[in-house]
C-alpha positions as CSV (number, residue, x, y, z in Angstrom):
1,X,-30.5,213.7,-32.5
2,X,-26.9,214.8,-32.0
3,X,-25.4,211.2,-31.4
4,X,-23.7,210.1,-34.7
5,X,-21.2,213.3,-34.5
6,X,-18.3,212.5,-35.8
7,X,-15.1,212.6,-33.0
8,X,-12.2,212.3,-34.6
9,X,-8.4,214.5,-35.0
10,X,-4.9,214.1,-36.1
11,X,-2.2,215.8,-35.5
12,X,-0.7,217.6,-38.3
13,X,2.8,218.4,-38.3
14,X,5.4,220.9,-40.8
15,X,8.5,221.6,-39.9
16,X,8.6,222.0,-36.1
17,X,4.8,222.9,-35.2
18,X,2.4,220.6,-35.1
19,X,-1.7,221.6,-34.6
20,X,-4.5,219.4,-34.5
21,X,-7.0,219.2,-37.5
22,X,-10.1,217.1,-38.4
23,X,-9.2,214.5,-41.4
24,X,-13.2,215.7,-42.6
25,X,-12.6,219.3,-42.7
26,X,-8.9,219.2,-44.3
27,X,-9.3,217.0,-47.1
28,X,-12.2,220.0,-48.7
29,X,-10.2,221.1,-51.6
30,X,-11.0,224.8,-50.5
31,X,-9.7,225.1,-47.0
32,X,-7.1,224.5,-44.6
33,X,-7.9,225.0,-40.6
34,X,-6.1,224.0,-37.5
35,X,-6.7,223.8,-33.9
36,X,-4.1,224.5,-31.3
37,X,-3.2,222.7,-28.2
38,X,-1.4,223.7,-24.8
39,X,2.1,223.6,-26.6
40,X,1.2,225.8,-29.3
41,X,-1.6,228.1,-27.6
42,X,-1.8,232.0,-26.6
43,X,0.6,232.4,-23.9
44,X,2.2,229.0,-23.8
45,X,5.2,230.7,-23.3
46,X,4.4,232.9,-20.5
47,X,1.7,232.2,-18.5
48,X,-0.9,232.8,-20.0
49,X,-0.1,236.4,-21.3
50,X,-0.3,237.4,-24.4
51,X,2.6,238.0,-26.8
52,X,2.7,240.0,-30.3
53,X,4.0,236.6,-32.1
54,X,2.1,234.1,-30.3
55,X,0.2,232.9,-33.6
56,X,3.2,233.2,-35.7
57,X,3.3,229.2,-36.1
58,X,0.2,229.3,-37.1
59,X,0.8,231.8,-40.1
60,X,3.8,229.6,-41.2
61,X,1.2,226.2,-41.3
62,X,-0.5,228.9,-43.4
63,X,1.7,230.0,-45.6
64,X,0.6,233.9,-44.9
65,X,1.8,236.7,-42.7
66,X,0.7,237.2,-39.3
67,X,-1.3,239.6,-39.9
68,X,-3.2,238.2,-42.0
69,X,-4.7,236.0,-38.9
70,X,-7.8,237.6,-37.9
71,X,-8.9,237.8,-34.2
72,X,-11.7,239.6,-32.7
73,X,-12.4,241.3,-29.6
74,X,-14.6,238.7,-27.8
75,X,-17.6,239.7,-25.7
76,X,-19.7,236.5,-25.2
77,X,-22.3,237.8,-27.4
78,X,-23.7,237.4,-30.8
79,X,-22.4,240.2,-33.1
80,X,-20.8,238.5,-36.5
81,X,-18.0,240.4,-38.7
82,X,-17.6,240.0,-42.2
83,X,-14.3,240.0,-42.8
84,X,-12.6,240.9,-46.8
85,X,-9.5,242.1,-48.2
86,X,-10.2,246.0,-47.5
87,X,-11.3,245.5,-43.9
88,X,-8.9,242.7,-42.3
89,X,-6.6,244.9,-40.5
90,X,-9.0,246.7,-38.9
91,X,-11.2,244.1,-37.2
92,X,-9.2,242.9,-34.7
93,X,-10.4,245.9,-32.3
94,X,-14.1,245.3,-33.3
95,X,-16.0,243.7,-30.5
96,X,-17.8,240.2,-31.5
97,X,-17.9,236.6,-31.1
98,X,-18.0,235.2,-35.0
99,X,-16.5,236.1,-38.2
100,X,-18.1,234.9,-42.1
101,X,-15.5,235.5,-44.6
102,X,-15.0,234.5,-48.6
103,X,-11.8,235.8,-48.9
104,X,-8.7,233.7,-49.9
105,X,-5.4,234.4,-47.6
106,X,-7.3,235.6,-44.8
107,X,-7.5,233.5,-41.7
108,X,-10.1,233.9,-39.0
109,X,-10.2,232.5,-35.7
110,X,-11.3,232.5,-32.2
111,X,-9.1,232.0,-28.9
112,X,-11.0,229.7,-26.2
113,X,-10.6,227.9,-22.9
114,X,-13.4,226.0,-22.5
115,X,-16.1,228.2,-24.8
116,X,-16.9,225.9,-27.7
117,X,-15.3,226.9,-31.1
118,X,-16.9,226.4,-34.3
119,X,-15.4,226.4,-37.2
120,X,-17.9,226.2,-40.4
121,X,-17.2,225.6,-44.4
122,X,-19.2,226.4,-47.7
123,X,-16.8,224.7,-50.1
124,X,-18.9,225.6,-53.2
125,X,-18.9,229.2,-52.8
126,X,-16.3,229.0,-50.6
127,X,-16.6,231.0,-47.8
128,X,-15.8,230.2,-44.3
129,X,-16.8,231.2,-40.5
130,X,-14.8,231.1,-37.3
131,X,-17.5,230.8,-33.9
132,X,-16.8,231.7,-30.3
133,X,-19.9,229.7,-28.4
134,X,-19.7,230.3,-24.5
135,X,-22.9,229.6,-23.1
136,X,-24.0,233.2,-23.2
137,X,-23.6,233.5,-26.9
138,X,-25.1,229.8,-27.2
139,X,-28.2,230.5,-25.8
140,X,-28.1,234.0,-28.2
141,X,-28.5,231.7,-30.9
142,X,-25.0,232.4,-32.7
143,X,-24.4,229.5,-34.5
144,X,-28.1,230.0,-36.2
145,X,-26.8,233.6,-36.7
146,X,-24.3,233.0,-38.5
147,X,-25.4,230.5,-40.9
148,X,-28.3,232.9,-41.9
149,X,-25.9,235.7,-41.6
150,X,-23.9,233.2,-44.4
151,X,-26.8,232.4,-46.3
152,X,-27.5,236.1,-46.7
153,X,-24.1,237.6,-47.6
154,X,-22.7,234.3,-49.3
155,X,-25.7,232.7,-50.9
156,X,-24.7,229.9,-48.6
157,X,-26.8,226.7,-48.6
158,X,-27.0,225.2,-45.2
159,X,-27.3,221.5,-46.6
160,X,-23.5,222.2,-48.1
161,X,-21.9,223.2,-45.1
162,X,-19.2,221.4,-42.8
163,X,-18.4,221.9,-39.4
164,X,-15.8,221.6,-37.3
165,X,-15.9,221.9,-33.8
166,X,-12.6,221.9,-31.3
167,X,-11.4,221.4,-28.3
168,X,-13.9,222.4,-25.3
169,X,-15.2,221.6,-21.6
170,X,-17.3,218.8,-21.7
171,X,-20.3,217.8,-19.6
172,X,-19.1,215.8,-16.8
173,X,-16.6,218.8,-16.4
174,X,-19.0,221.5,-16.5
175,X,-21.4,221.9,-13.9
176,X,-24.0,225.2,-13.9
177,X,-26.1,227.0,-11.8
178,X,-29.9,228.8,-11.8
179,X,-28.3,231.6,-12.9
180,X,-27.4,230.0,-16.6
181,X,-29.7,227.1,-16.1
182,X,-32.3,229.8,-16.9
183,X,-31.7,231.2,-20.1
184,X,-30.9,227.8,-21.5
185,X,-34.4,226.6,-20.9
186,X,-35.6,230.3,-22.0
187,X,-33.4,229.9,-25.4
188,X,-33.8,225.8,-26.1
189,X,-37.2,223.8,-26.0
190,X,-34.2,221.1,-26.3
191,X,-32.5,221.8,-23.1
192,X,-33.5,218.5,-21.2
193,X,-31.4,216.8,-24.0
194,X,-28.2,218.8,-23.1
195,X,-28.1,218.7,-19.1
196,X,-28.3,216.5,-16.3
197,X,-29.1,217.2,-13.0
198,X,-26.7,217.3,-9.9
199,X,-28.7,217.7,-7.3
200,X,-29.1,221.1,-4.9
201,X,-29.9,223.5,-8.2
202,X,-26.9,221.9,-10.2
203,X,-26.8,220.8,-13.7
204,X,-24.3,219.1,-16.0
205,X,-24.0,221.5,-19.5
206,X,-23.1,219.7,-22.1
207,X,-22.3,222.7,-24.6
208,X,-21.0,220.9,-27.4
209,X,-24.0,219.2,-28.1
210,X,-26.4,222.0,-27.4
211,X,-24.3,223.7,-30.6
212,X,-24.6,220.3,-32.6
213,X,-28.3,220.6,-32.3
214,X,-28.5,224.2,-33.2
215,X,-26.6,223.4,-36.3
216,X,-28.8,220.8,-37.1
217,X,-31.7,223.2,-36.6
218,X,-29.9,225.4,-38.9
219,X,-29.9,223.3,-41.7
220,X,-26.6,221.4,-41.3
221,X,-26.5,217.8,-42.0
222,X,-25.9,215.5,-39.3
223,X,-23.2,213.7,-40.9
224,X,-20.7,216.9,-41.6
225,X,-20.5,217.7,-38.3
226,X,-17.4,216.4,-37.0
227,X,-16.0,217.2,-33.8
228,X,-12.3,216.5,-31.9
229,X,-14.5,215.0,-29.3
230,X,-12.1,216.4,-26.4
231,X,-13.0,218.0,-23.3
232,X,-10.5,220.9,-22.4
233,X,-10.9,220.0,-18.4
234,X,-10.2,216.5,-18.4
235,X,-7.3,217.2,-20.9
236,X,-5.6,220.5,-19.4
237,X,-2.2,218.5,-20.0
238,X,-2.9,218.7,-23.8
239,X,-5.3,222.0,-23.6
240,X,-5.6,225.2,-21.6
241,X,-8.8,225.2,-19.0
242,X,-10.2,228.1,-17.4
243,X,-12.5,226.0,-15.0
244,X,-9.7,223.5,-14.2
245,X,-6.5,226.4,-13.8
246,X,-8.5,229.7,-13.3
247,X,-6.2,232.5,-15.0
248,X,-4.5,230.9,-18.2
249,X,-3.8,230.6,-21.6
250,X,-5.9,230.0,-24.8
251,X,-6.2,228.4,-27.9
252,X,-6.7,229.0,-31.3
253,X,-9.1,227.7,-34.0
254,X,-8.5,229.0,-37.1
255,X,-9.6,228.2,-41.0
256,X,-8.7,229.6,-44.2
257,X,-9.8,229.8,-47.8
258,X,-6.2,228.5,-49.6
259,X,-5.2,230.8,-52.6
């Protein structure tokens, strides 16, 4: 079902910073997004701790202030935050794991290291969402959340909506146990098209296309959802990787309505 999924980037450069971008997503009239890498991620400059400017590249590729890039406390679960010009500055303590906005100026994003980001656009409206997919808030259904959640708010139609997906672990990298081998046959009558046994209670996860399908299920077309087709683990020279480093740093994928 999920096969045809577009995997493609480029690498987007002004001035001195350079993020990665999908040629699908950035050429809607409506939008700009990026996705950062292991030179430009959380941290990259110490570590992996967090500093007050690390996204201040990504304001300048935006054209806004910092603060006006909108993060969210992230819990692995399935709460979604509607985001607008009176409550922006307020939701970066809020605890969830997606954000739905319609407002121009205000970016949203989500900082991963493996968990699968989403990124999703309604260019007719517009509005836009920014998805933090883990496996625990996969098998919650968030992606399907926040569609409806969309469709409810926005007046989004599914059929109209784009999707990016970024950088995270793929399945030859990501090996699972019982313990989350279990909900995923609990949540997806699917699952036998998104694992592969290892052997001794082991499973290959491929996360990325578990989120595909849910999109599909969702209402989203096949063919505009596009994806940078790279696995964080394999790639931890270009991308941070908690199951390949442990402690580290993280990434952002952002989008933004353009004013």
């Amino acid at each position: 079902m999920a096969g045809n999924v577009t995997a493609c980037c480029r690498e987007e450069i002004r001035g001195s910073h350079s993020f990665l971008t999908i040629p699908e997503v950035e050429h809607l009239d409506s939008v700009s997004h990026v996705f950062t890498s292991r030179r430009n991620g959380l941290g990259s400059r110490n570590n992996g701790v967090k500093q007050p400017d690390d996204w201040n590249d990504v304001a300048g590729f935006f054209g806004i202030d910092a603060e006006r890039i909108i993060t969210v406390n992230q819990v692995h679960g399935d709460h979604i935050i509607t985001v607008d010009s009176g409550n922006y500055r307020r939701v970066g303590t809020m605890q969830a794991d997606a954000m739905i906005s319609r407002s121009t100026g205000i970016a949203i994003g989500v900082e991963t290291a493996d968990c699968v980001p989403v990124l999703l656009v309604d260019p007719g409206t517009p509005a836009i969402a920014a998805i933090h997919a883990g496996w625990r808030s996969t098998v919650k259904k968030i992606v399907q959340k926040t569609v409806r959640k969309m469709k409810d708010e926005f007046g989004t139609d599914p059929a109209g909506l784009t999707a990016a997906i970024g950088p995270a672990i793929g399945p030859e990298c990501y090996e699972v146990d019982e313990p989350v081998m279990g909900p995923v046959r609990e949540a997806f009558p699917f699952w036998r098209e998104v694992t592969v046994p290892r052997g001794s209670d082991r499973w290959s996860l491929d996360l990325v296309k578990a989120n595909v399908i849910e999109l599909i299920h969702s209402g989203v077309r096949e063919d505009h959802i596009h994806s940078l087709g790279l696995c964080t683990s394999c790639r931890s020279d270009l991308f941070y990787s908690f199951r390949a480093e442990g402690r580290t740093g993280r990434m952002l994928s952002a989008i933004i309505i353009r004013g």
